[in-house]
N, C-alpha and C positions, 0 to 999 in steps of 0.2 A: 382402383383395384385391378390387380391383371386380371388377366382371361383366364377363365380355371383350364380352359381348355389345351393352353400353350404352359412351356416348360423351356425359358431361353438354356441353348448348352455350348453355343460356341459361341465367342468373343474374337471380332477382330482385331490385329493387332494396334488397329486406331482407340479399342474401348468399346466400337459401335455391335452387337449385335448384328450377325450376320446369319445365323442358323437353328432352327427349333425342333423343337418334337414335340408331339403333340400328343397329350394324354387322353386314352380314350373315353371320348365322351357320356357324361352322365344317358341312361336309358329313360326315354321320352317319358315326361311330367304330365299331368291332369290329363289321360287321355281320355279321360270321361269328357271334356270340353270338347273336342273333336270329333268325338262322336255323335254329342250333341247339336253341334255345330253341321255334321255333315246331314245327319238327321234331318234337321229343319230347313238344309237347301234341296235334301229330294223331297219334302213335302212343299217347296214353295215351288218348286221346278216343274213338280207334276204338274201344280195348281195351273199356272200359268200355261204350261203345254197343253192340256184337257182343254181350256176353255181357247186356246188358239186353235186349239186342230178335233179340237173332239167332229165327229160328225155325227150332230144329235139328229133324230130321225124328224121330216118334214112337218110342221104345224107342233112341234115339243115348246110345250109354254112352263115352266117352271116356276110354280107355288111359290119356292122360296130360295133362298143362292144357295141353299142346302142341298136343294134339288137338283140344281146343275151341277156342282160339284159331284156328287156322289151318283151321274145317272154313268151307267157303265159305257159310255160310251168315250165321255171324258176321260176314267179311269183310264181305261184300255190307253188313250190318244194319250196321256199325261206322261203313263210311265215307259210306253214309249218312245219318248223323245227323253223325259229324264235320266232313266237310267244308262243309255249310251254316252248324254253329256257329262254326266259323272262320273263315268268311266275314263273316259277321253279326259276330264280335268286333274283326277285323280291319278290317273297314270302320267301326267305332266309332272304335277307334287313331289311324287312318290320319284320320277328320274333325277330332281333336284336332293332327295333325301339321302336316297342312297348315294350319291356319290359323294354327298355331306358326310354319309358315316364312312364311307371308305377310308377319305382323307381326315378321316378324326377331327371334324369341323362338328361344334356342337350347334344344333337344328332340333326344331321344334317339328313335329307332325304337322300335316296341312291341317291352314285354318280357312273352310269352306266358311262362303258372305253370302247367306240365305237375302232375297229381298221380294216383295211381291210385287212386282212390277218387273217390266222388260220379258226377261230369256228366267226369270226367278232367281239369279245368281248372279253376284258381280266376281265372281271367278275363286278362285281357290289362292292362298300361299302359305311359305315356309318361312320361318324367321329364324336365322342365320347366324346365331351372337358372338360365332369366331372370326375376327378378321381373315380375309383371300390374301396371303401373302405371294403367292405365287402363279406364272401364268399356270401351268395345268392345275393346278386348285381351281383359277379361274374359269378355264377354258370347262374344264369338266362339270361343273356345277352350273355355270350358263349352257350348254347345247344339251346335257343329260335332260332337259324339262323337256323341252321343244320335241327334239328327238323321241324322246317316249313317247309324249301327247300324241302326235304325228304316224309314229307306228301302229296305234291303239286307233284313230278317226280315217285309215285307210282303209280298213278293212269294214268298218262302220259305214263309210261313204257309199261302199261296195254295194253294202244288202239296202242301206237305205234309198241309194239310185234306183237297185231291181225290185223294188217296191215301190216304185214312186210309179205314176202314171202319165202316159204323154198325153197331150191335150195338142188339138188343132188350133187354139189360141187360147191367151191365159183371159180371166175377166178384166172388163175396163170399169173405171171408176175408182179409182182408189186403192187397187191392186199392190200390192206391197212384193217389190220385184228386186230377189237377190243377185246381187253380182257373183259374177261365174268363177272362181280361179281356173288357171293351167289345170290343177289334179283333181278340178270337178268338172272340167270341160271333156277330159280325157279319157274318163271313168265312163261318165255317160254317153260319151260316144263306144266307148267299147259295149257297153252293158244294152242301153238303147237304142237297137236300129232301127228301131220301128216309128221314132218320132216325127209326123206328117212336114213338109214343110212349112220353113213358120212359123212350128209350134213349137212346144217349148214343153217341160215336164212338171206336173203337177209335185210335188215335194211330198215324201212321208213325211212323219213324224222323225223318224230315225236319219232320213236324211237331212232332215235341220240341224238336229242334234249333231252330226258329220260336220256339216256346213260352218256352224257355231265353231266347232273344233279346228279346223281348216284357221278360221279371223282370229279363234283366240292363238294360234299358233305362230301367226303372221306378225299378229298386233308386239305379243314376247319376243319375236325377232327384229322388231326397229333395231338399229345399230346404234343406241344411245344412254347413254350412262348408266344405269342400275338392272337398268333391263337386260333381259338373259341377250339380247344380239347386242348391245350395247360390251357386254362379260367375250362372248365371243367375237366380235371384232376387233376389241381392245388385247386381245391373249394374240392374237392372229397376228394382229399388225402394228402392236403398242402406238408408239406416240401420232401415228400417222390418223386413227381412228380420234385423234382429241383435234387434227387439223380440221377434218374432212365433216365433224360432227355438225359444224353451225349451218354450214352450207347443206346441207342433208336434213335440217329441221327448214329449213328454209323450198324447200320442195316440200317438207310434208305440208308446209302450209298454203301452198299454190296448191296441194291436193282436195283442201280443204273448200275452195270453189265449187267442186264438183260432190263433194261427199263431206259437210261440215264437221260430221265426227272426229276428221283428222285434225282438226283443229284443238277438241280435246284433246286428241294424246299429244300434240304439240306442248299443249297446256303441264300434260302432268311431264313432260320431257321433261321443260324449264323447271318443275319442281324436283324433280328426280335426276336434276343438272346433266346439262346435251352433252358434256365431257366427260368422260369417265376416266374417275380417282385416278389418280398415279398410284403403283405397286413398286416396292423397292426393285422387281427384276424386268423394267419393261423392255429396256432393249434384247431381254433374253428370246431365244426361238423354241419354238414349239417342236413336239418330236413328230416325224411323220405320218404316223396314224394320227394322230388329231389333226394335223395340218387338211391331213384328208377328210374329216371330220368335219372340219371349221368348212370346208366347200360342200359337203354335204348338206349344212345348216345352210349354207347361201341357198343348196339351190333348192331345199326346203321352203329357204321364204319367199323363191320367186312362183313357187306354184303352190303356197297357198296365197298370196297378195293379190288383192285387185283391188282398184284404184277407186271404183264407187262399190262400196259392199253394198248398200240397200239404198233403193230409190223409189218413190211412190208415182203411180201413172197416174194421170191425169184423168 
């Protein structure tokens, strides 16, 4: 069945289709599901945030997991970290949507992955049912996520560093110690001058949530197949991005000694293939505003990337 979305109107003189237009996309179906769906990841998000960061008051013994849940201190600690991540995710979503409806690419509203475990979400997407025939279709719909998200967890980073506390050393024992990026190293050195030598900054709530935003922005800028830096390196540099791709999974998995999670995303690479798809116009160039763009997204993902995100002290 074609794409309801497309309308071939030019034929080459070979027979081959060479040109489309693209009829405006149906307006977004069951948004009652999204709703629902976003729903139940700020209840699971809170849940998990309260009971990592609440600071319940000294000798607080809870009756029953009703108790903890619902003692205000969790509350408070929960939707503080939640609702900035779902800010920060949802404005990722929302930069891939819109530049879906600009180019008349029909897209589904974000489908947020409520889970009770971990960060209480495995992230947010958009599902995309008209084929990218074109580098800026491409280009713009991969860096639009990133780009937003990024705009939206800089200013989050901001209040949640000047709320976070310095500490003259963090606790031992099993201390759960996040890796630094460039634009959290840089933030907190402008925001805290006051941290003793040595020490290091106890974390809001608000600045995990930041923090979170930072790796998921990192994580969507690998340079590999289906993934938005996979869309934006492939638009930037076509075939040279399908060379360079196996040798670049082959570092993340050397990364993976140090910090084994990269070894998952290694994993879902190979599922979501380390090359990315050939487009009828790959040797075409990109116009200079995005060109500019596509380095923007580089140097995006060099300061949010670090090599071990979380490591436990001993």
């Amino acid at each position: 069945m074609p794409d309801p979305g497309l309308e071939v109107e030019i034929i080459g003189p070979d027979g081959v289709p060479v040109g489309v237009v693209r009829r405006t996309p149906p307006p977004p179906q069951r948004v009652w599901l999204h709703v629902v769906l976003f729903l139940a990841t700020l209840a699971s998000t809170t849940l998990v945030g309260g009971i990592a960061f609440g600071d319940l008051p000294a000798g607080f013994k809870p009756g029953t997991f009703w108790d903890l849940i619902f003692h205000p201190a969790v509350i408070t600690a929960g939707f503080e970290f939640s609702v900035p991540l779902l800010v920060i995710l949802l404005a990722h979503e929302m930069g891939h949507y819109v530049a879906c409806r600009y180019h008349r690419l029909d897209a589904t509203l974000p489908f947020f992955i409520p889970v009770p475990f971990g960060i209480g979400t495995l992230g947010a997407l958009i599902r995309i049912r008209s084929p990218l025939l074109t580098k800026r279709e491409l280009f713009d719909v991969g860096a639009s996520g990133p780009l937003a998200g990024f705009a939206v967890a800089l200013p989050v980073l901001v209040a949640g560093i000047a709320l976070s506390t310095p500490v003259a050393a963090l606790p031992s024992g099993g201390a759960m110690i996040f890796g630094e990026p460039l634009a959290f190293k840089a933030l907190a050195w402008l925001v805290h001058t006051d941290v003793p030598p040595g020490g290091d900054l106890l974390l809001h709530p608000v600045g995990f949530a930041a923090w979170f935003g930072l790796l998921v922005t990192a994580l969507n800028l690998l340079p590999f197949g289906q993934l938005d830096g996979g869309h934006v390196t492939y638009a930037m540099f076509g075939r040279w991005q399908r060379r360079v791709a196996w040798p670049l999974l082959a570092v993340l998995v050397v990364l993976g000694f140090w910090w084994p999670g990269w070894w998952l995303w290694a994993f879902i690479a190979l599922v979501m293939r380390v090359r990315h798809p050939w487009i009828p116009d790959e040797h075409g160039v990109l116009d200079r505003r995005r060109r500019i763009l596509g380095w923007v997204c580089l140097a995006v993902f060099i300061v949010c990337f670090t090599p071990e995100p979380i490591k436990i002290l001993p």
